[in-house]
N, C-alpha and C positions, 0 to 999 in steps of 0.2 A: 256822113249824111244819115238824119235817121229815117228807117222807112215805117208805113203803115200800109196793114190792107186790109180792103176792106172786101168783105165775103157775102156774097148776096144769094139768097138760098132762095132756090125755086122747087114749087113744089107744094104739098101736104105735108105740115110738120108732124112726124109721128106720133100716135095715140101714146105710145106705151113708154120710149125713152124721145123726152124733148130733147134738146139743142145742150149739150153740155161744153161750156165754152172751152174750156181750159181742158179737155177731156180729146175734142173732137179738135180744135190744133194742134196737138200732139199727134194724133193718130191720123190727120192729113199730112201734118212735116208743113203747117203755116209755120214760117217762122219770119217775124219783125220784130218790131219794136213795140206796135200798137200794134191792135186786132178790132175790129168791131163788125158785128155779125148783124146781117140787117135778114131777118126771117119774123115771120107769123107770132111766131111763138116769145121774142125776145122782147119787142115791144118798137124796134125801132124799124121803122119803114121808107126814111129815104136816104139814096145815096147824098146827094147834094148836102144834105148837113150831115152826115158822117163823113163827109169828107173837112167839110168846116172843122168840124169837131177834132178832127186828127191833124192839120194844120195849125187848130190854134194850140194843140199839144205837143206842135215843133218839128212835123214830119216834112223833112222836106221831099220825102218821094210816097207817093200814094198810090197804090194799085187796089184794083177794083177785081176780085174772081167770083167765079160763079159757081156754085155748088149745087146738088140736087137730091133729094130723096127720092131713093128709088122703092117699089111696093113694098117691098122688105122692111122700110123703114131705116133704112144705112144712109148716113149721109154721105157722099163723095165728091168729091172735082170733078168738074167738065175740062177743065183743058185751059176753058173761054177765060179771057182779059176782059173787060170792059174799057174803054178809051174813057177817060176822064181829061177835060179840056177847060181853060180858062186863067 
């Protein structure tokens, strides 16, 4: 079963280093199949079709996590799931 998640970042995206995708799942330990980063800075802003989106690219499991920027400017995980339903 392939999985995706998706990562929804709350928050001020930092001035000085944005959102580096492949950078910043490494150094979380995201690990799936798909990734897609829904923040400020990335371009994309809803769950509901990054979830489309990763469905029609064959994920049959999708999880939704929450990350944040803290004043520092460090991205991190909260912990949090998001329930994705339908």
């Amino acid at each position: 079963m392939r999985t995706g998640i998706i990562v929804y970042v709350t928050g001020e995206p930092p001035a000085i280093s944005p959102i580096n995708a492949d950078a910043d799942r490494k150094r979380l330990g995201v690990d799936a199949d798909a990734v897609v980063w829904i923040a400020p800075d990335t371009g994309e802003a809803d769950i509901h079709y990054a979830w489309w989106a990763l469905q029609c690219r064959g994920m049959a499991r999708v999880i939704c996590k929450t990350a944040a920027v803290d004043p520092a400017g460090t991205l991190r995980l909260t912990g949090r799931e998001l329930r994705l339903c339908g």
